[in-house]
Backbone as a printed PyTorch tensor [residue, N CA C, xyz], in Angstrom:
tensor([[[  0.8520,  -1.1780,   0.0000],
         [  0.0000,   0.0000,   0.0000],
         [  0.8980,   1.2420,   0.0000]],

        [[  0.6820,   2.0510,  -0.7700],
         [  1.4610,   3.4350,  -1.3400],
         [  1.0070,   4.1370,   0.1990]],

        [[  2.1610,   5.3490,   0.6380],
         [  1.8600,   6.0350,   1.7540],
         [  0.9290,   6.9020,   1.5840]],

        [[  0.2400,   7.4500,   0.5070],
         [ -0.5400,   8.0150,  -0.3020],
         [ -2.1290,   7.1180,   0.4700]],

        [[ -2.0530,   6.2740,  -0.0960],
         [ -3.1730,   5.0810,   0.3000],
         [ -3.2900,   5.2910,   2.1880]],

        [[ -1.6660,   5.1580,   2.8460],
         [ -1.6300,   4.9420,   4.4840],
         [ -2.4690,   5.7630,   4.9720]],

        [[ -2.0320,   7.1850,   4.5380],
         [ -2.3200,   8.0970,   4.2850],
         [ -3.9700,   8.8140,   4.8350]],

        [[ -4.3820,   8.0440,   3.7840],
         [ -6.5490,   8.1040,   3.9260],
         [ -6.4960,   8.5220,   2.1880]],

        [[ -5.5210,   8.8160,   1.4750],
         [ -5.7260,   8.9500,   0.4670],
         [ -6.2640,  10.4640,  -0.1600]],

        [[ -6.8680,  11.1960,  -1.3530],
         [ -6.9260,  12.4230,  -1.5650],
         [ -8.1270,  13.0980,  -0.6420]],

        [[ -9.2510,  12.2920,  -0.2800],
         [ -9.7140,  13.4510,   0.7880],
         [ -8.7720,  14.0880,   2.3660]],

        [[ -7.7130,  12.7910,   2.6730],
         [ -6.9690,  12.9960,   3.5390],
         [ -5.5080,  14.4900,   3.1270]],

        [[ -5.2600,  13.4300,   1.8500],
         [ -4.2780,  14.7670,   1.5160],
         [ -4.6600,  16.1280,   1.3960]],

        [[ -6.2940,  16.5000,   0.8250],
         [ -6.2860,  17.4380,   0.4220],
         [ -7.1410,  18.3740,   2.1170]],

        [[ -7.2180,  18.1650,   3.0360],
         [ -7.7620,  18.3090,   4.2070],
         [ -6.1160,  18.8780,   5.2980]],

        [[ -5.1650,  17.6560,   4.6470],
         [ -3.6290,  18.2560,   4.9590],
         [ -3.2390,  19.2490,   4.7250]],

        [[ -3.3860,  19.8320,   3.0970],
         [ -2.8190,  20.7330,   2.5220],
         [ -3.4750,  22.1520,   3.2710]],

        [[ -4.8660,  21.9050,   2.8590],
         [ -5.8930,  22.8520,   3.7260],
         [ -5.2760,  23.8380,   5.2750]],

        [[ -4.6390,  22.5840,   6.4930],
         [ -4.4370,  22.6620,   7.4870],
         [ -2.9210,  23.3250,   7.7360]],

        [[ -2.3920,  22.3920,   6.6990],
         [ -0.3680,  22.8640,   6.1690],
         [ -0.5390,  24.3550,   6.1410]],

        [[ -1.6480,  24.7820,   5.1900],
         [ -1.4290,  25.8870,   4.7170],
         [ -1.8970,  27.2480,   5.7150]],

        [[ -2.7390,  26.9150,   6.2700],
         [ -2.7850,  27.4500,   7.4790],
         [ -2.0860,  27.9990,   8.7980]],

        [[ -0.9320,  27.0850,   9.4270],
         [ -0.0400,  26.9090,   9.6230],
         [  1.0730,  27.7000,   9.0570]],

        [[  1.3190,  27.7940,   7.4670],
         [  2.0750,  28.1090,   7.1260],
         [  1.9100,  29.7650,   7.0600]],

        [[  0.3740,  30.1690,   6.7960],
         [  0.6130,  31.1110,   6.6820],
         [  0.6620,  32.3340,   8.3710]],

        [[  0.4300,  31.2680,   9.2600],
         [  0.2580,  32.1890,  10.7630],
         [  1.6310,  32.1320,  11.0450]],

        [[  2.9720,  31.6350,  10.0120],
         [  3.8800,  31.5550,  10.8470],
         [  5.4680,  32.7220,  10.2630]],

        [[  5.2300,  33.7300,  10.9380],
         [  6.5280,  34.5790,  10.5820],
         [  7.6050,  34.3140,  10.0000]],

        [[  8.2140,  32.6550,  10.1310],
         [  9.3340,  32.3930,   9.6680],
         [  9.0670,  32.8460,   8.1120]],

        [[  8.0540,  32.1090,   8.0290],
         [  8.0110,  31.4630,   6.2730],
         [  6.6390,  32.1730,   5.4330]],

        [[  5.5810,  33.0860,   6.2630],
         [  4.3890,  33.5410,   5.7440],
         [  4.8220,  34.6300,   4.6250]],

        [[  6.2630,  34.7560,   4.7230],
         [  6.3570,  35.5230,   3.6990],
         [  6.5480,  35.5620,   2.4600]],

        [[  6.8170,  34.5330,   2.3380],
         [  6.9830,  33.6550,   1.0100],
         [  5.8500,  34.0270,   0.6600]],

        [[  4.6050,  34.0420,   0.7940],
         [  3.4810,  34.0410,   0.1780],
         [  2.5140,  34.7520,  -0.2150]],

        [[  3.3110,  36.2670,   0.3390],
         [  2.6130,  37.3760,  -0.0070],
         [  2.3890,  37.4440,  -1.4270]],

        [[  1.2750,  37.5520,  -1.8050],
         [  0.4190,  38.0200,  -3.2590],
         [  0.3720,  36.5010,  -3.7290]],

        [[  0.6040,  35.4670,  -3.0610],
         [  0.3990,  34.4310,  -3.9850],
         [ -1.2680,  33.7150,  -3.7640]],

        [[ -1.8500,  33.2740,  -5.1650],
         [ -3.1010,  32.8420,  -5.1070],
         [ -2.7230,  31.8140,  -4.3010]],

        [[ -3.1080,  31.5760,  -3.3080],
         [ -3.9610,  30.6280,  -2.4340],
         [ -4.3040,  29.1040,  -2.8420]],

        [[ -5.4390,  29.4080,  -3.2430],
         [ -5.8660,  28.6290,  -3.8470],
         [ -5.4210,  27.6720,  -4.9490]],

        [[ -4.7980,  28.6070,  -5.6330],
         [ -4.2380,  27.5310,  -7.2460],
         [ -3.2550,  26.8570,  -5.9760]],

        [[ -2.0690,  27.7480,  -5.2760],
         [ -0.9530,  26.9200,  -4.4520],
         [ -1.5560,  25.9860,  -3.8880]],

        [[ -2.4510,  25.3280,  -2.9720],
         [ -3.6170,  24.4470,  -2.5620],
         [ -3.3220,  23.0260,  -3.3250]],

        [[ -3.8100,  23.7020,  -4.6830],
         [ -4.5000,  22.8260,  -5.7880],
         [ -2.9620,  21.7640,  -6.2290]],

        [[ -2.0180,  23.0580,  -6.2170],
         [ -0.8410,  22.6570,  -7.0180],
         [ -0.1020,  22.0230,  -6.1970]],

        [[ -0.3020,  21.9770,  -4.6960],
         [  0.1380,  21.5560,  -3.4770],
         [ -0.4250,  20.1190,  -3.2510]],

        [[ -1.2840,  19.9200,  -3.7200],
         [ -2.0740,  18.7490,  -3.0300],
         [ -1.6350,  17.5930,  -4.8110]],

        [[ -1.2550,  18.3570,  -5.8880],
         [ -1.3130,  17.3100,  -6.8890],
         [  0.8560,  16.7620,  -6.5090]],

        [[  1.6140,  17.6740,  -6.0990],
         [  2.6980,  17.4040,  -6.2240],
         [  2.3720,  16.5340,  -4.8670]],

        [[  1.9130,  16.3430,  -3.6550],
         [  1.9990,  15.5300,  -2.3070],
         [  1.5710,  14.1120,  -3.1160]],

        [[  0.3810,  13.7150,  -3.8780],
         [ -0.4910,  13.0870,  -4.2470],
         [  0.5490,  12.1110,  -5.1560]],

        [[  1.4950,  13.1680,  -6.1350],
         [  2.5670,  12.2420,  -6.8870],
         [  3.3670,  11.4940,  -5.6620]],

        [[  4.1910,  12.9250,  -5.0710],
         [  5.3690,  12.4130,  -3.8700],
         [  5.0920,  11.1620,  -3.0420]],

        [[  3.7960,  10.7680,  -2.6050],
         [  3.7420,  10.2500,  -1.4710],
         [  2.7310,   8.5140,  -2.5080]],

        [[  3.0790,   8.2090,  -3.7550],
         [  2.4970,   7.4620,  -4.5820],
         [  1.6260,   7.3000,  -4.8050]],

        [[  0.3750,   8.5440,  -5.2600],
         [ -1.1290,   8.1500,  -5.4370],
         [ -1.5050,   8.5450,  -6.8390]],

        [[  0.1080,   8.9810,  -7.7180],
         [  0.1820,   9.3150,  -9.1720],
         [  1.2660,   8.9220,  -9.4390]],

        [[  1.5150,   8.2820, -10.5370],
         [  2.5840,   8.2980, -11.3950],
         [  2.9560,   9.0040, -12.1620]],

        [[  2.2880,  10.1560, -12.0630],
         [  2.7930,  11.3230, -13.1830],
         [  2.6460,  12.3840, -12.1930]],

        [[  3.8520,  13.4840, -12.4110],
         [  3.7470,  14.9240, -12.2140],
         [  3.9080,  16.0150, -12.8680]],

        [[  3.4940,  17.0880, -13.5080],
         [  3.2770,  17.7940, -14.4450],
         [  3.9510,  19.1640, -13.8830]],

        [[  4.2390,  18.9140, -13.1240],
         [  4.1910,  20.4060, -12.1430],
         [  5.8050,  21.0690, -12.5350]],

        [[  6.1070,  22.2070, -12.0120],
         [  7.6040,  23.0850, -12.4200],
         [  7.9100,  21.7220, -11.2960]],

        [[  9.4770,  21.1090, -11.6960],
         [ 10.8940,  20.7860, -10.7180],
         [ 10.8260,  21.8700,  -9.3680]],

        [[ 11.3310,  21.3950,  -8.4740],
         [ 11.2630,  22.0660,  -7.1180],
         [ 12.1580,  22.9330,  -7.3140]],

        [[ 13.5380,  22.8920,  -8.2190],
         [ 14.1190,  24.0340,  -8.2320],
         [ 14.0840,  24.6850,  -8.6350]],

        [[ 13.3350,  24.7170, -10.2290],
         [ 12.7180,  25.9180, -11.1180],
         [ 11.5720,  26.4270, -10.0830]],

        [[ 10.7680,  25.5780,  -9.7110],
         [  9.8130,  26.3660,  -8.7600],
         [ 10.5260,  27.4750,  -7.6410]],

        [[ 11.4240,  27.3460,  -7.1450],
         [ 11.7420,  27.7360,  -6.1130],
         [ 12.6640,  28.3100,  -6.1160]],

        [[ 13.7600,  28.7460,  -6.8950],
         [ 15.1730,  29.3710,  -6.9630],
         [ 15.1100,  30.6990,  -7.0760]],

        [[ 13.9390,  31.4170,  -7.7240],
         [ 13.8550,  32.7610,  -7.2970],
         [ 13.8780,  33.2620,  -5.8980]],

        [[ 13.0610,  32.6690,  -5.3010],
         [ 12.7320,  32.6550,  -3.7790],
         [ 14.3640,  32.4230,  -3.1030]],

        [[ 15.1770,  31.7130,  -3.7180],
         [ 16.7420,  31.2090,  -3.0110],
         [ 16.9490,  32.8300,  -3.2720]],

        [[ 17.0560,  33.1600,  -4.5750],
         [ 18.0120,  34.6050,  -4.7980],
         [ 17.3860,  35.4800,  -4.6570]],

        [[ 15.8440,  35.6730,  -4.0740],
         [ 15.6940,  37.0400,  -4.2320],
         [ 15.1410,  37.2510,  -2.5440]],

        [[ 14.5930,  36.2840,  -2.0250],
         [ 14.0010,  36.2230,  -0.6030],
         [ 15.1760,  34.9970,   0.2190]],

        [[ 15.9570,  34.9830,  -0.1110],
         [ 17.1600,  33.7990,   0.8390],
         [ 16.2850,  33.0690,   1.1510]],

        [[ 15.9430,  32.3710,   0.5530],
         [ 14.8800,  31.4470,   1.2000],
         [ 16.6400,  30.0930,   1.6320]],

        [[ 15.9750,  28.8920,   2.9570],
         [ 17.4840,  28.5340,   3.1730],
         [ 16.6260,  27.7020,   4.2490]],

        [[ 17.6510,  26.6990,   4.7710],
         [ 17.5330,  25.8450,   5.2680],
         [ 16.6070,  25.8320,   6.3740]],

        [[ 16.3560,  27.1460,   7.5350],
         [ 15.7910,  27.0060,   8.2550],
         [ 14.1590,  27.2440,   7.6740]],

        [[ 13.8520,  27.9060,   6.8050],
         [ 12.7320,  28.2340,   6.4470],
         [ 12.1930,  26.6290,   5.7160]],

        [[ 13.2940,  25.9980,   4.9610],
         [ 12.5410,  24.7540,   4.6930],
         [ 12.5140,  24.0070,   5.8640]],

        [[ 13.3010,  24.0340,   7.3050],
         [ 12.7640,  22.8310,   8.1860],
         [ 11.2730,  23.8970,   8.7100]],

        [[ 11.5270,  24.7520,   8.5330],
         [ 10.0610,  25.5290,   9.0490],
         [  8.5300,  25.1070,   7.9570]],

        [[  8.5990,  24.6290,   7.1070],
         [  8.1140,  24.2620,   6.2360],
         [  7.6550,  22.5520,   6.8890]],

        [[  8.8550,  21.6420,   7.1120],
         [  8.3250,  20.4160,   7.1690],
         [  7.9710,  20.1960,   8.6270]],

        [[  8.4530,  21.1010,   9.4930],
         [  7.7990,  21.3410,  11.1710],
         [  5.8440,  21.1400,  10.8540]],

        [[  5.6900,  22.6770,   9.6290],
         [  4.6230,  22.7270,   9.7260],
         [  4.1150,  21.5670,   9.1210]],

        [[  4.5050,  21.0330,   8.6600],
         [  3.4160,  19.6710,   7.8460],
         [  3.7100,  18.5840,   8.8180]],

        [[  4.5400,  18.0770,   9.6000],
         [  4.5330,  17.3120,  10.2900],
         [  3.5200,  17.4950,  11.8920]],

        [[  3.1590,  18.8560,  11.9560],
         [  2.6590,  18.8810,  12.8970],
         [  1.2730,  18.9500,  12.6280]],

        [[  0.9910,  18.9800,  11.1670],
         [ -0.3580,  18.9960,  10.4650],
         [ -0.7930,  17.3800,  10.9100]],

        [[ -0.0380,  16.9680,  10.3740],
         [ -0.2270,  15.1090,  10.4590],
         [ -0.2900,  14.8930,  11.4620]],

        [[  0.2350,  15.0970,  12.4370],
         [  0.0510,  14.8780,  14.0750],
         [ -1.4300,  15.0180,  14.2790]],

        [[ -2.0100,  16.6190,  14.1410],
         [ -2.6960,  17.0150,  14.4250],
         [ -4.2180,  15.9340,  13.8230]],

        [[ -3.8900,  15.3500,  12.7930],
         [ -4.5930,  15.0220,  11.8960],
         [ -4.9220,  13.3920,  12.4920]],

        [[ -3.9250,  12.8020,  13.5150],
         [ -3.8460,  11.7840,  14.0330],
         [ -2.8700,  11.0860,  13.2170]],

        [[ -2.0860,  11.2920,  12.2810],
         [ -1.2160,  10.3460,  11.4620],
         [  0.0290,   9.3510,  12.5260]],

        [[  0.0940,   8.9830,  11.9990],
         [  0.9520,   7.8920,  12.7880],
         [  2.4960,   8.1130,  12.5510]],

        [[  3.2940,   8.0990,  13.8450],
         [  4.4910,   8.7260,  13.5630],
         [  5.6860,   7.8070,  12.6530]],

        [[  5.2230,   6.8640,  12.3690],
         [  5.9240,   6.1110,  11.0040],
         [  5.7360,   6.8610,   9.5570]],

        [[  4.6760,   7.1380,   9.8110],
         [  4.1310,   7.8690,   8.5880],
         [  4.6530,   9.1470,   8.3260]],

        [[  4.6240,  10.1800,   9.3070],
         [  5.0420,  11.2300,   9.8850],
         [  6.9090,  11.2600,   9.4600]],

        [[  6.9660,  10.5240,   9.8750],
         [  8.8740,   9.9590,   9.7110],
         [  9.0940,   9.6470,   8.3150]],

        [[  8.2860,   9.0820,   7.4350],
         [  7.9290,   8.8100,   5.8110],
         [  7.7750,  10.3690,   5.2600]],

        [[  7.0550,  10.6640,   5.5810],
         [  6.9500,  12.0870,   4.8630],
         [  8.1040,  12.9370,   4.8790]],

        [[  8.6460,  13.2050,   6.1090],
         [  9.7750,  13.9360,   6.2670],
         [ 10.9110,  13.3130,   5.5170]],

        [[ 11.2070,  11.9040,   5.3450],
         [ 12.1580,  11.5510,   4.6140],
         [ 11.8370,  11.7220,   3.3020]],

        [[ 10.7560,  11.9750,   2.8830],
         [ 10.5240,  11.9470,   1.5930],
         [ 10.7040,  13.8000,   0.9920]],

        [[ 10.4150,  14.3750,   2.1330],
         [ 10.7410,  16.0070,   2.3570],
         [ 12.0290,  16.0750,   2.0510]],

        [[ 12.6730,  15.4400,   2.7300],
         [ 14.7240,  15.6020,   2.5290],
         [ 15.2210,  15.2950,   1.1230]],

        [[ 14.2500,  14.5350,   0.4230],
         [ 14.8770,  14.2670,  -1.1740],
         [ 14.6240,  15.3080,  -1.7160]],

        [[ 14.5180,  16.2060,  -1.2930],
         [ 14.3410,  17.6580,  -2.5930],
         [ 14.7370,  18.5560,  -1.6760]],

        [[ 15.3430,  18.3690,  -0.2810],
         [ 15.9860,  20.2520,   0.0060],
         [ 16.6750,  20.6710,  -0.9770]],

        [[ 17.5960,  19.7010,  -1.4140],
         [ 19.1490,  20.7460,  -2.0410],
         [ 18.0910,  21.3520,  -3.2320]],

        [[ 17.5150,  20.2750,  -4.0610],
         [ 16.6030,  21.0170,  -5.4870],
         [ 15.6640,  22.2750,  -4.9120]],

        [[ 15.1960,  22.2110,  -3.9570],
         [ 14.3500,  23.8330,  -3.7120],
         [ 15.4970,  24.7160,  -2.9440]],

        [[ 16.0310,  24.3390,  -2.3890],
         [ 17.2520,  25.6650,  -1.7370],
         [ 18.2270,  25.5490,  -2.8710]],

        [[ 18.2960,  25.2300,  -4.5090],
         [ 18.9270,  24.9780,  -5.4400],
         [ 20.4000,  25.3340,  -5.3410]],

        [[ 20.9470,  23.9290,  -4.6930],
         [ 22.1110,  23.4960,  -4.4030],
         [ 22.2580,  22.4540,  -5.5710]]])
């Protein structure tokens, strides 16, 4: 069973993203990243890249994490602490959510395969 599936699957993921994003945006480290950005499409576009990452697609269509994100490296330093501020908040989403800390520990490892590509190292 895909962690996607462990998971609860897309009403679960997309109830995550919902909660992530919430989180993300009450939190000073990192809410700034997001000034003027639609919401919503990020949501949408958030919940289809988790949905690939975590195996509930075999396809992803979406920008590479580092084309997505390398402006943000050079123009807002975006950097290491702001991405563990990033997987704090989603791990504490899942908590919150009742996820199970195997799972919880899955996600985050699956978080670490793309720091260097979004802090584009």
């Amino acid at each position: 069973m895909s962690l996607f599936e462990q998971l609860g699957g897309a009403p679960a993921v997309e109830v995550a993203v919902d909660r992530f994003y919430e989180k993300v945006l009450a939190d000073p480290r990192i809410n700034g990243f997001f000034e003027g950005v639609d919401m919503d499409r990020q949501r949408r576009h958030q919940v289809r890249f988790l949905t690939y990452a975590f195996g509930g697609s075999s396809t992803y269509n979406g920008r590479g994490m580092r084309a997505a994100h390398e402006r943000l490296v050079r123009e807002q330093q975006l950097n290491d602490g702001h991405f563990d501020a990033v997987v704090e908040s989603l791990a504490a989403t899942l908590a919150e959510l009742g996820v199970a800390e195997n799972l919880i520990a899955e996600v985050g490892t699956i978080a670490e395969t793309v720091r260097d590509d979004v802090l584009a190292r």
